[in-house]
C-alpha positions in Angstrom: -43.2 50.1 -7.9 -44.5 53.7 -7.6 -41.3 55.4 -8.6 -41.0 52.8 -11.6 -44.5 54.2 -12.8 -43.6 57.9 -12.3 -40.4 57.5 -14.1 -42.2 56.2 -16.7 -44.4 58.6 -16.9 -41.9 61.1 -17.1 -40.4 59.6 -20.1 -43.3 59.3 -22.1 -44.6 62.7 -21.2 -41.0 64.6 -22.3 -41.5 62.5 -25.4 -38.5 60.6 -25.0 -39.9 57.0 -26.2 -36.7 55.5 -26.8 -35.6 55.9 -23.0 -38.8 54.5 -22.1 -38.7 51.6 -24.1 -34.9 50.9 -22.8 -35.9 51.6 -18.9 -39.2 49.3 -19.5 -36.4 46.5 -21.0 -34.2 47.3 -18.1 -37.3 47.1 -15.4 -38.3 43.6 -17.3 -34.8 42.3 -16.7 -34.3 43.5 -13.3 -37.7 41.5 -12.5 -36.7 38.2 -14.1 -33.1 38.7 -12.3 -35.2 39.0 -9.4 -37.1 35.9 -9.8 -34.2 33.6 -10.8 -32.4 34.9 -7.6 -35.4 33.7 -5.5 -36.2 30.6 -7.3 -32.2 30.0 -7.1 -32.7 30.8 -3.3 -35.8 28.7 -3.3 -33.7 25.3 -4.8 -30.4 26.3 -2.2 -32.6 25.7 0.8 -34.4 22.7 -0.3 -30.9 20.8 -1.4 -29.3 22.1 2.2 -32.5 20.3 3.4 -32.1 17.1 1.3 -28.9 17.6 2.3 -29.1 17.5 5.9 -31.6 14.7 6.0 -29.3 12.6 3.6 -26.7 13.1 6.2 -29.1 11.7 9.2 -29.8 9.2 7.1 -26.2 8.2 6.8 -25.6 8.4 10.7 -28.8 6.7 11.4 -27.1 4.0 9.3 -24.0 3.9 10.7 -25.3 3.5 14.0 -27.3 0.9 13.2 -24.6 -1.3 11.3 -21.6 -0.8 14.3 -24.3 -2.4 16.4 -24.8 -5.0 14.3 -20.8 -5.3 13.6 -20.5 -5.8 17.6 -23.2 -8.1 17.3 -21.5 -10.9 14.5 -17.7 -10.2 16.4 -19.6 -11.3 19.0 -21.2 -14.8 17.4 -18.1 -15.0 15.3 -15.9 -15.4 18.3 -18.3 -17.6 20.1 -18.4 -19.8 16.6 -14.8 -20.6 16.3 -14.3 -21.3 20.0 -16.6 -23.7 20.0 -15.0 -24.5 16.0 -11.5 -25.3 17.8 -12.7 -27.3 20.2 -14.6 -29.6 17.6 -11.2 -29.6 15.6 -9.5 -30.8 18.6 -11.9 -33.4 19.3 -11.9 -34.7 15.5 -8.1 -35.0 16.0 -8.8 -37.2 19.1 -10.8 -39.9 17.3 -8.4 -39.6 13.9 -5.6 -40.7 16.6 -7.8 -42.9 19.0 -6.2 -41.4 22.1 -8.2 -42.9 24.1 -6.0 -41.0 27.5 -8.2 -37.8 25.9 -11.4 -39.6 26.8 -12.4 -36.8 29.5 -11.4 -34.0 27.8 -13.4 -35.5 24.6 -16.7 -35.9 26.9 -16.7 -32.1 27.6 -16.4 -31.2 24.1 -19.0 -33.6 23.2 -21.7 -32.4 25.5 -20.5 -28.4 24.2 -21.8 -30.1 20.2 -25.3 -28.9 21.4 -24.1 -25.2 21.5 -24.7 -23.3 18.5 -24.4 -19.0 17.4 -27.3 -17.2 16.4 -27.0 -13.3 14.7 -30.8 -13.6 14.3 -30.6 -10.0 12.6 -33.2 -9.3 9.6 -31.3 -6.5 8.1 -34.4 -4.0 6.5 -32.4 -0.8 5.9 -32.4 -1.2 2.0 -36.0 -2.8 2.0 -37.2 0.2 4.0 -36.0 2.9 2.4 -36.7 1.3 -0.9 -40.4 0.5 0.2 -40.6 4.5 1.3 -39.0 6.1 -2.0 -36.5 7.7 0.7 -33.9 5.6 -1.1 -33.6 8.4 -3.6 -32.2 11.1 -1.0 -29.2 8.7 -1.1 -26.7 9.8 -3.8 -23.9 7.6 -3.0 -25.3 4.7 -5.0 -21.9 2.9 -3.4 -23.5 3.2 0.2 -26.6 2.1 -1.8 -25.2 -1.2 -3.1 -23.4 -2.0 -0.1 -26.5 -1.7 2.1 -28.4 -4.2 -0.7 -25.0 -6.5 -0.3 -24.7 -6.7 3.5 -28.4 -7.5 4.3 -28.0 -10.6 1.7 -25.0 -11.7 3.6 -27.5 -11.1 6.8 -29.6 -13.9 4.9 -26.7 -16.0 4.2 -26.0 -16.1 7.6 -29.6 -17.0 9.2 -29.9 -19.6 6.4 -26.4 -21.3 7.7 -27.9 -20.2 11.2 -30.8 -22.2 10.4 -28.8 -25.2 9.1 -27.1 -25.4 12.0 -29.8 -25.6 14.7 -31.5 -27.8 12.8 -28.7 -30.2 12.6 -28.0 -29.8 16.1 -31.8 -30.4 17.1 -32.3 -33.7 14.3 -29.3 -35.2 14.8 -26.3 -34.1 17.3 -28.7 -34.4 20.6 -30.2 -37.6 19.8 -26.7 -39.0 18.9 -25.3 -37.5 21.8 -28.2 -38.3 24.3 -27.1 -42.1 24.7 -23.0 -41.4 25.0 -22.8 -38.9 27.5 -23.9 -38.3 31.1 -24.6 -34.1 30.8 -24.4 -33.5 34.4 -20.6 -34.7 34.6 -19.6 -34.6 30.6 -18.8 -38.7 31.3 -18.7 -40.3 27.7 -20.8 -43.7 28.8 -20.5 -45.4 25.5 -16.7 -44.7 24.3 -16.5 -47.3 22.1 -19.8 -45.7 19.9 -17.7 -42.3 20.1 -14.8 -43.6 18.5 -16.8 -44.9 15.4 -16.9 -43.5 12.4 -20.2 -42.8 12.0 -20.1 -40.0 15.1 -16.9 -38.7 13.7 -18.7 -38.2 10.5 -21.7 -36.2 12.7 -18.4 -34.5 13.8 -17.3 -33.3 10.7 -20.5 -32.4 9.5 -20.7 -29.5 12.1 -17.2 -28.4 11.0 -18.2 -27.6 8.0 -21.2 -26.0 8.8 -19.4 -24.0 11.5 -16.7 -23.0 8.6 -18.5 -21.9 6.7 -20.7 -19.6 9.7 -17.0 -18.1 9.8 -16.5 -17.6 6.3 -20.1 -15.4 5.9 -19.2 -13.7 9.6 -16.3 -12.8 8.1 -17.6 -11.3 4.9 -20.4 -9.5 6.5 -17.7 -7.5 8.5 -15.7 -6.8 5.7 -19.1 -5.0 3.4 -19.7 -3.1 7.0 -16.2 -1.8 6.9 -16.5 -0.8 3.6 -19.6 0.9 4.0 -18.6 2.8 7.2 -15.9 4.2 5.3 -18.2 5.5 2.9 -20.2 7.0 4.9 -17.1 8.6 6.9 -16.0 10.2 4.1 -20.0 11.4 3.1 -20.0 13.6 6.9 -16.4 14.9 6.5 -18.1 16.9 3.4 
């Protein structure tokens, strides 16, 4: 800054005003370039910061939803065996093979198991509650966050249904036919009724439809991995 004032000086003591007024234009300029480079500088580093801690976020995320893929593969699978088995059983009493009767006692006393994901999915509601859900720019991640903790709701609320059935009705139906300790069926000709196979069918459904949202809950987590993927490769 001292050699801007002596040249200055110089200028206005050899009289040459015009030169002064162009350097004092040209020092004005170089300033403001100065400043727009550092508040450009400035803005750089803060969006390679917002940057970075969108990209944690998206790991974070990841992380949290290949758990929680591992997690329904697991239920899922442990759904439709049990799903089969209940199939098998209803086709039993549709063709009264009463030869089955052991096999049908084992199934019968395996009505009491059930799946449970128990997962309250809180990544949307978190970051929506903090105001961090703005650092997220792909609004697609966004929306399939929002989409896959309904389907988490979706499949408590079947979840729900199920144990509830299984606790109101299937074990005190159950209770009186079977011996546990062996899987003997002690009342056969009860089984065979239509009233049980309709208690039958009733946790088919329920069970189907646990596959159906298992299913589709898998399918937005694959979609939103992919996403995200494709957000770190960047």
């Amino acid at each position: 800054m001292t050699l801007f004032r002596k040249i200055r000086k110089d200028f206005v003591i050899k009289g040459q005003l015009k030169k002064y007024f162009m350097y004092a234009i040209g020092e004005i300029l170089l300033v403001m370039m100065g400043i727009s480079l550092a508040f450009q500088l400035d803005n750089w580093n803060d969006n390679r910061i917002k940057q970075n801690i969108e990209m944690r976020y998206y790991e974070n995320i990841e992380s949290q939803i290949t758990d929680d893929k591992d997690l329904i593969e697991e239920q899922r699978n442990l759904n439709n065996g049990y799903l089969e088995q209940f199939k098998y059983a209803n086709r039993i009493l549709e063709t009264n093979d009463r030869d089955k009767i052991d096999t049908l006692g084992v199934i019968i006393r395996n009505l009491t198991q059930y799946t449970d994901f128990d997962r309250q999915g809180n990544i949307y509601e978190t970051l929506v509650n903090s105001g961090e859900i703005k650092i997220l720019r792909n609004h697609e991640i966004v929306k399939g966050i929002r989409e896959l903790e309904e389907k988490y709701i979706y499949v408590n609320r079947m979840e729900n249904i199920h144990y509830d059935a299984m606790m109101s009705h299937v074990v005190m139906s159950i209770s009186p036919l079977i011996k546990f300790s062996t899987s003997e069926i002690q009342k056969p000709e009860v089984v065979f009724e239509y009233e049980f196979q309709n208690l039958l069918l009733s946790l088919i459904q329920v069970m189907t439809e646990k596959d159906e949202v298992y299913n589709e809950a898998l399918h937005e987590i694959e979609g939103i991995t992919e996403l995200i993927k494709i957000e770190l490769k960047h």
